[in-house]
PDB file of N, CA, C and O in Angstrom:
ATOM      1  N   UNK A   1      86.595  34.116 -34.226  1.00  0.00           N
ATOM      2  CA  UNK A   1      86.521  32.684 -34.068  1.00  0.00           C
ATOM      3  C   UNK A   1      85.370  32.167 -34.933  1.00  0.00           C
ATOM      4  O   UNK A   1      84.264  32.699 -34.838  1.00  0.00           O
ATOM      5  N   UNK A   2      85.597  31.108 -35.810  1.00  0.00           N
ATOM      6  CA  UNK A   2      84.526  30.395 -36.264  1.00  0.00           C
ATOM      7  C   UNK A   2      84.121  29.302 -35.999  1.00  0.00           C
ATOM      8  O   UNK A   2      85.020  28.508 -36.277  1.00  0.00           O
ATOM      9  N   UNK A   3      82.989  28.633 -35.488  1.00  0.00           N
ATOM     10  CA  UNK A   3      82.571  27.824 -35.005  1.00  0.00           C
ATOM     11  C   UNK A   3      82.430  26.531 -36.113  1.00  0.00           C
ATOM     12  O   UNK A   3      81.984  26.677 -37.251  1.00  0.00           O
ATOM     13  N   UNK A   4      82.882  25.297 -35.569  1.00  0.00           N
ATOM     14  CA  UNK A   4      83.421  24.440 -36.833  1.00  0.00           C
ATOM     15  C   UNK A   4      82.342  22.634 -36.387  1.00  0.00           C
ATOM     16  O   UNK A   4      81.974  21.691 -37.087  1.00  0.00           O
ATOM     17  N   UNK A   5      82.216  22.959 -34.948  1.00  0.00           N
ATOM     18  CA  UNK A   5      81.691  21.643 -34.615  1.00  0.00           C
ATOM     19  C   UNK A   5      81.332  21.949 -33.216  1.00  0.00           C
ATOM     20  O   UNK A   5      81.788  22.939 -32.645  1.00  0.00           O
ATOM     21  N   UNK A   6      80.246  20.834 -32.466  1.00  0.00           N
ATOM     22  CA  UNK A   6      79.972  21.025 -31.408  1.00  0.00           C
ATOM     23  C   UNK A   6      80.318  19.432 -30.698  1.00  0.00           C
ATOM     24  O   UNK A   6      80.160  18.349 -31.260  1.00  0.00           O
ATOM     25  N   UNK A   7      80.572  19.552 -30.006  1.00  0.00           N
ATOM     26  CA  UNK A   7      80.704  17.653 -29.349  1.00  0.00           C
ATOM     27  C   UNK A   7      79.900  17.491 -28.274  1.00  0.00           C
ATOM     28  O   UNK A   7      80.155  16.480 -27.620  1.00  0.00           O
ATOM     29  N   UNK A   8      78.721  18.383 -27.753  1.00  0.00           N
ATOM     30  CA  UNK A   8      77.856  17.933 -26.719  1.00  0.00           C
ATOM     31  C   UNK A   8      76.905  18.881 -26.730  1.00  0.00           C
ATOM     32  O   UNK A   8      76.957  19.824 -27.519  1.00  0.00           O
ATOM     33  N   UNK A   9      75.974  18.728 -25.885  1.00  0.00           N
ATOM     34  CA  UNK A   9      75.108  19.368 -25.320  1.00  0.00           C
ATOM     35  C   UNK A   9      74.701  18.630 -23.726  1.00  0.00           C
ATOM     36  O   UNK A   9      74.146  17.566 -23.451  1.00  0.00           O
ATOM     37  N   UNK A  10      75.263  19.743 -22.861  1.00  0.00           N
ATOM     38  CA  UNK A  10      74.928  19.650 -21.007  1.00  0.00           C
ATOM     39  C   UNK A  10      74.069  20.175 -20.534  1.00  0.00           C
ATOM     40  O   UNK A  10      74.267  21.380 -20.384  1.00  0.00           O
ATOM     41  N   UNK A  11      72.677  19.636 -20.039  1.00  0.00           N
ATOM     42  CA  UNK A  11      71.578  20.380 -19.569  1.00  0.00           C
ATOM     43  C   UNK A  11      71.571  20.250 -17.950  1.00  0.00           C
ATOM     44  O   UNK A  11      71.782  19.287 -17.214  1.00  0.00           O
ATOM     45  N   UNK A  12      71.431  20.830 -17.841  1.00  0.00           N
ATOM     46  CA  UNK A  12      71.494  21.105 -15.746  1.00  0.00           C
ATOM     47  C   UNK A  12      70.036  20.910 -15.399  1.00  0.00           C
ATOM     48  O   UNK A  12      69.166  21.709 -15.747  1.00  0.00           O
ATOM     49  N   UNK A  13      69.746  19.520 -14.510  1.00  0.00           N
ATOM     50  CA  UNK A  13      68.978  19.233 -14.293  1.00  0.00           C
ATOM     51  C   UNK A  13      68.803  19.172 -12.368  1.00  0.00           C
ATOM     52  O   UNK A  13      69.671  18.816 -11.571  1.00  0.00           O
ATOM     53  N   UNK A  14      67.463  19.624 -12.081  1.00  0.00           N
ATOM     54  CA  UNK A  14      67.468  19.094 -10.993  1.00  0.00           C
ATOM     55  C   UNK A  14      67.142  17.452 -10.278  1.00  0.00           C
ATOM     56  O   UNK A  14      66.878  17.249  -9.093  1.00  0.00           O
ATOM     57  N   UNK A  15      67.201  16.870 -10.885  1.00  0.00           N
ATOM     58  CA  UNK A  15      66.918  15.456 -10.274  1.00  0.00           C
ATOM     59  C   UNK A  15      67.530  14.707 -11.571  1.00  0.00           C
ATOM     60  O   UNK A  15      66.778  14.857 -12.535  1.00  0.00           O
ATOM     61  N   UNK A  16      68.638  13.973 -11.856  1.00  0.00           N
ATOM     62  CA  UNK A  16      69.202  13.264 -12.866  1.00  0.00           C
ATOM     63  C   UNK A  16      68.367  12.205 -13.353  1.00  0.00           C
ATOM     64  O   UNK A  16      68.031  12.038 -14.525  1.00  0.00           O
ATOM     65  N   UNK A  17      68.002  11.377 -12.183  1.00  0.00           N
ATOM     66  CA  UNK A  17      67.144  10.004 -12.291  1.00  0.00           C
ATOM     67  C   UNK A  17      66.350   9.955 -13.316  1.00  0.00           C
ATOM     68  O   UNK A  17      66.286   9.264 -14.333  1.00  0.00           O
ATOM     69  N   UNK A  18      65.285  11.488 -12.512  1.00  0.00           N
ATOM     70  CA  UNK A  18      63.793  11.869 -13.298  1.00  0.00           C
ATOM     71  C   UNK A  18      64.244  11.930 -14.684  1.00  0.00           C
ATOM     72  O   UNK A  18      63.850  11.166 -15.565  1.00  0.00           O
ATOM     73  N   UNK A  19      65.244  13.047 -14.864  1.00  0.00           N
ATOM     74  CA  UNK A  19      65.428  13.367 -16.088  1.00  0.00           C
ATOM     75  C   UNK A  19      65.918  12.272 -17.207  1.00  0.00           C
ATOM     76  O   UNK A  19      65.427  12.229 -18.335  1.00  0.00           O
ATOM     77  N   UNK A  20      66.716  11.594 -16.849  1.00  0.00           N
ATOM     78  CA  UNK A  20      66.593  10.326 -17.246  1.00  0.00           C
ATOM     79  C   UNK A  20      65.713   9.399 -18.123  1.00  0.00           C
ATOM     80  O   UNK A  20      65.545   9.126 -19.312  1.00  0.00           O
ATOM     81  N   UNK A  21      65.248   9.067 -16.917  1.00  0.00           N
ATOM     82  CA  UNK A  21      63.276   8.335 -17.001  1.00  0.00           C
ATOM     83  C   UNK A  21      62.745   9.332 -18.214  1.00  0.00           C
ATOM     84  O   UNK A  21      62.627   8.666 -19.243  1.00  0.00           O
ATOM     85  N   UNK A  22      62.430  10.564 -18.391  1.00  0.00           N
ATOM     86  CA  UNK A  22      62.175  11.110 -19.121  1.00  0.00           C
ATOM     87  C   UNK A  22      62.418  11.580 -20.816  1.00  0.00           C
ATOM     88  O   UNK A  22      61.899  11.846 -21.900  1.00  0.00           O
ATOM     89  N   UNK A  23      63.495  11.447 -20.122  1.00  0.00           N
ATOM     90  CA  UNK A  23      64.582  11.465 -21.782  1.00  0.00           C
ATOM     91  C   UNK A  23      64.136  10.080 -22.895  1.00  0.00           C
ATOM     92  O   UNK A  23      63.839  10.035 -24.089  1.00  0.00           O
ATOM     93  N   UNK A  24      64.280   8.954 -21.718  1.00  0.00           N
ATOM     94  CA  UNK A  24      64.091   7.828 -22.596  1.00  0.00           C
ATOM     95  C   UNK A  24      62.727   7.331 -22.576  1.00  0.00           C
ATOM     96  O   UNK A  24      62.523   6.597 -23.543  1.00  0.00           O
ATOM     97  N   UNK A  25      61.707   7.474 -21.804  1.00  0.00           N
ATOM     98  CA  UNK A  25      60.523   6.979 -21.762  1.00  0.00           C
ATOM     99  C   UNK A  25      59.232   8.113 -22.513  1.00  0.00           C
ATOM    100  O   UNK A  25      58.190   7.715 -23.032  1.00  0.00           O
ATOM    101  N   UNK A  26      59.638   9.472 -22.390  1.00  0.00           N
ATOM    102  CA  UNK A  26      58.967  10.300 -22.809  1.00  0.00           C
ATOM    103  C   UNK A  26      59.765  10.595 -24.811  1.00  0.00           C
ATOM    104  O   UNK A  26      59.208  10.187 -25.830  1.00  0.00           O
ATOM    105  N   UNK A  27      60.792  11.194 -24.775  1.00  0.00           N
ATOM    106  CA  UNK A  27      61.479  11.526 -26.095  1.00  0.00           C
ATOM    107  C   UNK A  27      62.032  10.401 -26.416  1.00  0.00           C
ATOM    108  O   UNK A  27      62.926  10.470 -27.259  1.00  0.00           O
ATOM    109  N   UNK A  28      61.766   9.383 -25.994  1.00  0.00           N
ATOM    110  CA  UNK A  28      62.578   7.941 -26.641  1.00  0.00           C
ATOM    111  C   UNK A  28      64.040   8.223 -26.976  1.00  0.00           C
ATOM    112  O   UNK A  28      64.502   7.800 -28.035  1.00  0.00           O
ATOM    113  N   UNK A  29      64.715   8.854 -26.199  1.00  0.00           N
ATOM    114  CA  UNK A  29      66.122   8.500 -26.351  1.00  0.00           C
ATOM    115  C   UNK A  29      66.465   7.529 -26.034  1.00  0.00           C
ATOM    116  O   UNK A  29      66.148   7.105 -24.923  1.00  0.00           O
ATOM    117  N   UNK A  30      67.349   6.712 -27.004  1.00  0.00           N
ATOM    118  CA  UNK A  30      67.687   5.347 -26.572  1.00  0.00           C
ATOM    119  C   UNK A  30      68.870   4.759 -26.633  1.00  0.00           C
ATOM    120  O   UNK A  30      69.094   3.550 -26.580  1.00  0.00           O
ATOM    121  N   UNK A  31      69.882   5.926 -26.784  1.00  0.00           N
ATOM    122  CA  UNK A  31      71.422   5.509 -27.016  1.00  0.00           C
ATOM    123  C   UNK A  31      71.830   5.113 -25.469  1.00  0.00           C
ATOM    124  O   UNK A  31      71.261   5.452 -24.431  1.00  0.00           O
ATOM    125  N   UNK A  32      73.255   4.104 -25.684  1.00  0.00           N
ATOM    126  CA  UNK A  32      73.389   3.621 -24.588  1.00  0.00           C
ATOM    127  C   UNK A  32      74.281   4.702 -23.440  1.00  0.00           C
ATOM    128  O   UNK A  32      75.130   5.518 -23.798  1.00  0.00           O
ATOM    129  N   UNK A  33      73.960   4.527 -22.398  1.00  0.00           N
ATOM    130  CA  UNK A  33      74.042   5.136 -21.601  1.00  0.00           C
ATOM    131  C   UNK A  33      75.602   5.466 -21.073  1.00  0.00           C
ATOM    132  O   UNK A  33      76.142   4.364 -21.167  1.00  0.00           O
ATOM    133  N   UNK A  34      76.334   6.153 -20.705  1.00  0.00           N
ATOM    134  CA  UNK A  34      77.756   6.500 -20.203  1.00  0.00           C
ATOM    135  C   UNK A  34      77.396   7.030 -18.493  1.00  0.00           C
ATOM    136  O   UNK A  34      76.415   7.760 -18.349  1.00  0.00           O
ATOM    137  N   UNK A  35      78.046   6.717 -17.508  1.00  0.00           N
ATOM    138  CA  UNK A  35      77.642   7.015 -16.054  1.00  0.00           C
ATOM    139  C   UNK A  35      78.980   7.512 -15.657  1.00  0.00           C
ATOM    140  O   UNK A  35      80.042   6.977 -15.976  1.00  0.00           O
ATOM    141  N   UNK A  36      78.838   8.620 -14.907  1.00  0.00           N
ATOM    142  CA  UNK A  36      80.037   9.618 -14.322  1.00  0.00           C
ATOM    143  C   UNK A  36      79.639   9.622 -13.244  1.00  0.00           C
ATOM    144  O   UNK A  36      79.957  10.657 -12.659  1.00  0.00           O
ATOM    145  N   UNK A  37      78.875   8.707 -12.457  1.00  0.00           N
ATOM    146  CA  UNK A  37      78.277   9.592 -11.210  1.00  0.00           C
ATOM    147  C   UNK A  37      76.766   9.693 -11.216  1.00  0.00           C
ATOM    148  O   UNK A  37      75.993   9.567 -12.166  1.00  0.00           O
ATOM    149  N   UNK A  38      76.527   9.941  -9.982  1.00  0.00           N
ATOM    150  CA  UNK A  38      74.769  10.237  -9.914  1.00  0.00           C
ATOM    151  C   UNK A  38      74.554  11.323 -10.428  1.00  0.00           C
ATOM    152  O   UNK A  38      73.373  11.359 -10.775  1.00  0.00           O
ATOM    153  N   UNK A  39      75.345  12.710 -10.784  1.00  0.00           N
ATOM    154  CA  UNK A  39      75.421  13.602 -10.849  1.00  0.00           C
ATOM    155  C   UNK A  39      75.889  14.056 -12.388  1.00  0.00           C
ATOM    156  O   UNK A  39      76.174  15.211 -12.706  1.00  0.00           O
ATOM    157  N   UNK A  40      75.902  13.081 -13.131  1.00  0.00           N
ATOM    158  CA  UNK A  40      76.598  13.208 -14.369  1.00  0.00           C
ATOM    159  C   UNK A  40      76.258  12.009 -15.365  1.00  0.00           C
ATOM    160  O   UNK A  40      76.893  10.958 -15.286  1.00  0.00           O
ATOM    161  N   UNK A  41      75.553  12.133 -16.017  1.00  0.00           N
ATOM    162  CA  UNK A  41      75.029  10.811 -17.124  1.00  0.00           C
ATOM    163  C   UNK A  41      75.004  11.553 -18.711  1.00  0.00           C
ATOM    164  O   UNK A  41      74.536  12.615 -19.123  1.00  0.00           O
ATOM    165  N   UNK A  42      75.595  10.664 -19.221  1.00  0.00           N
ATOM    166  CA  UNK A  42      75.974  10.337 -21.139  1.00  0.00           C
ATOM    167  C   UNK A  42      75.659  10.140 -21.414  1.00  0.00           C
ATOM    168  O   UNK A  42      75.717   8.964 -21.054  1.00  0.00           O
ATOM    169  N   UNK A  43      74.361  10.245 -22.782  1.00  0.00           N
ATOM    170  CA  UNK A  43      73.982   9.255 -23.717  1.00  0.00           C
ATOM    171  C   UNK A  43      75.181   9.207 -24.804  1.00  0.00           C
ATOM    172  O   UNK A  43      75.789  10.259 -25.005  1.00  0.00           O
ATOM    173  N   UNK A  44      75.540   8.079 -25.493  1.00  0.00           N
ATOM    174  CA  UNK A  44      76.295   8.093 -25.973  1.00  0.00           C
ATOM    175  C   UNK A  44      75.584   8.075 -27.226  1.00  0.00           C
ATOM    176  O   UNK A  44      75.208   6.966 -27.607  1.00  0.00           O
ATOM    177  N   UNK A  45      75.300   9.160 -28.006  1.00  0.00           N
ATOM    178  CA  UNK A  45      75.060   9.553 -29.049  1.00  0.00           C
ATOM    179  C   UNK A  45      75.363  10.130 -29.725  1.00  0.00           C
ATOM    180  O   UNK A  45      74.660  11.081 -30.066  1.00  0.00           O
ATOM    181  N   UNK A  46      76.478   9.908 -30.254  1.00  0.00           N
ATOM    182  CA  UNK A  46      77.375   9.748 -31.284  1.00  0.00           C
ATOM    183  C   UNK A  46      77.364  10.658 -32.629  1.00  0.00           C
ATOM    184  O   UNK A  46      76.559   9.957 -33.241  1.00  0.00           O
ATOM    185  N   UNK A  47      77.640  11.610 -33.456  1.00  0.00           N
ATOM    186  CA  UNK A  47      78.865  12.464 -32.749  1.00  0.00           C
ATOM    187  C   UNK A  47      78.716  13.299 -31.772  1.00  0.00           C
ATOM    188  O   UNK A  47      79.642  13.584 -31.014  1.00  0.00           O
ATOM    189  N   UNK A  48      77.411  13.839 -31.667  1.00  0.00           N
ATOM    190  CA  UNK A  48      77.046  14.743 -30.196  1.00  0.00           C
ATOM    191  C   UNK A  48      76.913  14.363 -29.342  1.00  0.00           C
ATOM    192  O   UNK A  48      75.727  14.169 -29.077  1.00  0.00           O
ATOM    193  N   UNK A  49      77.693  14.053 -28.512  1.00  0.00           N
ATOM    194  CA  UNK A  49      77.022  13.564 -27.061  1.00  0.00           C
ATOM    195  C   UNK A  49      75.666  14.430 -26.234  1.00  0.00           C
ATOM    196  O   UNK A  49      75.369  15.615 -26.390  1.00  0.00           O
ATOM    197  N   UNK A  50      75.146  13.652 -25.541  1.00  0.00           N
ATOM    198  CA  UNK A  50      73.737  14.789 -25.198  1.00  0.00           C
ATOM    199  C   UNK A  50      74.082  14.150 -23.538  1.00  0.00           C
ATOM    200  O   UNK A  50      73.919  12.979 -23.197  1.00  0.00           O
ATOM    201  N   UNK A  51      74.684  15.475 -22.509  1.00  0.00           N
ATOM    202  CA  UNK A  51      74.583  14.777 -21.189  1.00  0.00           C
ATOM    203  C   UNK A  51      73.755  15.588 -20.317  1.00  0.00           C
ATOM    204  O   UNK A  51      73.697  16.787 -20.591  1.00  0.00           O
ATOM    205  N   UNK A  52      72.957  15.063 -19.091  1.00  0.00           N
ATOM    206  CA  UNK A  52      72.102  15.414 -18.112  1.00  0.00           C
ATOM    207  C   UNK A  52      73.313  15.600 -16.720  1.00  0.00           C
ATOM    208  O   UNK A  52      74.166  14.768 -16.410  1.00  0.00           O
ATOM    209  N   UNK A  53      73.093  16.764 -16.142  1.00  0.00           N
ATOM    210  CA  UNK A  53      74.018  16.453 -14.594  1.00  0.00           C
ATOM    211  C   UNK A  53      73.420  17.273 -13.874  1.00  0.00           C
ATOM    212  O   UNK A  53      72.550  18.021 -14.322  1.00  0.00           O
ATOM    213  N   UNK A  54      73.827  17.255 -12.542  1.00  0.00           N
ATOM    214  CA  UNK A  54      73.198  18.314 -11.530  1.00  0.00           C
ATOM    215  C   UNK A  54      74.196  18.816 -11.024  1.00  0.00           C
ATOM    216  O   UNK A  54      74.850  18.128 -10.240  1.00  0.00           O
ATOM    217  N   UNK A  55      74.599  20.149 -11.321  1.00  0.00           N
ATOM    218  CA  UNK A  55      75.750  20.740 -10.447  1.00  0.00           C
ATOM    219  C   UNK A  55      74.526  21.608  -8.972  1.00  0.00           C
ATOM    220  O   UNK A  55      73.550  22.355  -9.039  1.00  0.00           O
ATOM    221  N   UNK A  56      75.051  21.172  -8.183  1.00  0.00           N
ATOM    222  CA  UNK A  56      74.711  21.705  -6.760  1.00  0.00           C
ATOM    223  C   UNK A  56      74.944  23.088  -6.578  1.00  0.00           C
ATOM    224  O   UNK A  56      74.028  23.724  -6.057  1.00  0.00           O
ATOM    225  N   UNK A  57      76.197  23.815  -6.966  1.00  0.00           N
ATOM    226  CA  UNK A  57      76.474  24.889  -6.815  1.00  0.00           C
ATOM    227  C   UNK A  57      76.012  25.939  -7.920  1.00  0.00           C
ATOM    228  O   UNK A  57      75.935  27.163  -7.808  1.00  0.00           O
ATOM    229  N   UNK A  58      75.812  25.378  -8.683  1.00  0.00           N
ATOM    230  CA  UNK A  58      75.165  26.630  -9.375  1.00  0.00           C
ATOM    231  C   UNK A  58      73.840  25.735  -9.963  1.00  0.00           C
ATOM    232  O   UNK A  58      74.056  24.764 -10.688  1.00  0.00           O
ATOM    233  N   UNK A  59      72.372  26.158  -9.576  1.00  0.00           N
ATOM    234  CA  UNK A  59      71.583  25.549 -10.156  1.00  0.00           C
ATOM    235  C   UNK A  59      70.679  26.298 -10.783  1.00  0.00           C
ATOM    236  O   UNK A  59      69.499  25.948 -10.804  1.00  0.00           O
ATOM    237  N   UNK A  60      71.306  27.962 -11.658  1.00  0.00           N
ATOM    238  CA  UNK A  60      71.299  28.654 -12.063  1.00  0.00           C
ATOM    239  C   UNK A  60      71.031  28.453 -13.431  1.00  0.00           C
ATOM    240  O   UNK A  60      70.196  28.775 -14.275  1.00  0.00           O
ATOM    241  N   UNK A  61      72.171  27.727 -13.309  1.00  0.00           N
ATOM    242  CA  UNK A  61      72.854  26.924 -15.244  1.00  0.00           C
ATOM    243  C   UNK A  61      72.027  26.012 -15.827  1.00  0.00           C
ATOM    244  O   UNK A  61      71.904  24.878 -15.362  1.00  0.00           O
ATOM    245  N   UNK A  62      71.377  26.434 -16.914  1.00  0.00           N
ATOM    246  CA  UNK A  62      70.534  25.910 -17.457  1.00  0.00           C
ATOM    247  C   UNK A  62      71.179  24.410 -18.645  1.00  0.00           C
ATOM    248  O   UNK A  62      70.838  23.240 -18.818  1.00  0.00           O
ATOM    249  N   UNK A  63      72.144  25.247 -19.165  1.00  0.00           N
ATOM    250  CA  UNK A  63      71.807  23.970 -20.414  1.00  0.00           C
ATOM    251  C   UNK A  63      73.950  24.970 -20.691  1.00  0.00           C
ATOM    252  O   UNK A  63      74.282  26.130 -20.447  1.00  0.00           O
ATOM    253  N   UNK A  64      74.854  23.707 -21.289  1.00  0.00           N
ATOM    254  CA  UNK A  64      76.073  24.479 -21.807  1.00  0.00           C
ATOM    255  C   UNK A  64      76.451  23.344 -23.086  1.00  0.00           C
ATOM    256  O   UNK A  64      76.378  22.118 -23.176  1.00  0.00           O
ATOM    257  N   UNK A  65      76.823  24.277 -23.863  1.00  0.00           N
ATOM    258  CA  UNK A  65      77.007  23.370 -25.349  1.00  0.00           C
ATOM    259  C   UNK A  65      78.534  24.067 -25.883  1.00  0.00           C
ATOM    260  O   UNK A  65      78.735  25.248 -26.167  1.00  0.00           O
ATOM    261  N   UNK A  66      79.398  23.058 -25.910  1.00  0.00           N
ATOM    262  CA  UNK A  66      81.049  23.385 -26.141  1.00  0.00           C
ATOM    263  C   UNK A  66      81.304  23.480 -27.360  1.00  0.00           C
ATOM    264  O   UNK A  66      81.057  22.565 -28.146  1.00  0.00           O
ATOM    265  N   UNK A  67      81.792  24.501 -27.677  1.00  0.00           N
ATOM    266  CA  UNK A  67      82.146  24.801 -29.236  1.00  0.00           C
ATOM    267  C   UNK A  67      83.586  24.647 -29.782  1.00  0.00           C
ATOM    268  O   UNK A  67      84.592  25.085 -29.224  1.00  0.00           O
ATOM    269  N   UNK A  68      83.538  23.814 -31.210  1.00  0.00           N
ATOM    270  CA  UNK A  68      84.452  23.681 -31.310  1.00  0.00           C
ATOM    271  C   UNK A  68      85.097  24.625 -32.213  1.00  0.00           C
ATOM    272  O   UNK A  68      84.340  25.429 -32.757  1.00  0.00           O
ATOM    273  N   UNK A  69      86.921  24.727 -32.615  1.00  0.00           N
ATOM    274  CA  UNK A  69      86.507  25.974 -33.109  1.00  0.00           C
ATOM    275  C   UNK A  69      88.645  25.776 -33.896  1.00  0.00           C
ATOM    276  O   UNK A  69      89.410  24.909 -33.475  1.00  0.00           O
ATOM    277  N   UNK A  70      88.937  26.567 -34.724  1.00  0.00           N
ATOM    278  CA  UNK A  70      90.020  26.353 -35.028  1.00  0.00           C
ATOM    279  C   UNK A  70      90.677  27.989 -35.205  1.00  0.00           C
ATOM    280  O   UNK A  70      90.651  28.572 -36.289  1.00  0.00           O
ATOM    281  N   UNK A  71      91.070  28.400 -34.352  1.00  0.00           N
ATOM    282  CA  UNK A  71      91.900  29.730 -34.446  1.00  0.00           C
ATOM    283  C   UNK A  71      92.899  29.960 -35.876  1.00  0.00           C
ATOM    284  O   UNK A  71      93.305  29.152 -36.711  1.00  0.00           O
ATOM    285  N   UNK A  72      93.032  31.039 -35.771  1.00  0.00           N
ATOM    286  CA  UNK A  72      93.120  31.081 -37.171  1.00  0.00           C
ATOM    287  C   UNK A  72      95.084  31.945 -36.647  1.00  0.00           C
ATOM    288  O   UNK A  72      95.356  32.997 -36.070  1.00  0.00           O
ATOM    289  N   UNK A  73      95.889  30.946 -37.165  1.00  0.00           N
ATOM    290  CA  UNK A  73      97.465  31.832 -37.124  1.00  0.00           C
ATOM    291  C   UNK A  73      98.269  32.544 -38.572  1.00  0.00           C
ATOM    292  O   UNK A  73      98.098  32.247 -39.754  1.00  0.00           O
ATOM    293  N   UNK A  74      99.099  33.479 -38.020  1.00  0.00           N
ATOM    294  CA  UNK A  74      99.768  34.313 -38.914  1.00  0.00           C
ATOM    295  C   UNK A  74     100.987  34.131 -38.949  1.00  0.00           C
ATOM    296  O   UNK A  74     101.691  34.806 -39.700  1.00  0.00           O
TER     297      UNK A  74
END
């Protein structure tokens, strides 16, 4: 498989809000915002999206980045 593009980056946060507040007040992120939930927030930053969420069940999971990718047929 060769890796051709990425369309996000998901960091697993424990408190969304904070992280939030942080993103934009500390690293000045300032793209506008996309909302899924308390549990799920978008910056819409364009072509990568960059999202913050809190999965409850696994708070293990640090950070997941989706690869894009074009299989190759015969």
């Amino acid at each position: 498989m060769k890796v051709r593009a990425s369309d996000c980056s998901v960091v697993n946060v424990s408190d969304v809000g904070r992280s939030m507040q942080f993103s934009r007040d500390t690293l000045g992120v300032a793209f506008p915002l996309i909302e899924h939930g308390e549990n799920w927030k978008d910056f819409d930053s364009r072509p990568v999206a960059m999202a913050l969420r809190r999965d409850r069940w696994n708070l293990s999971a640090k950070a997941a980045i989706p690869l894009g990718s074009r299989e190759r047929t015969r």
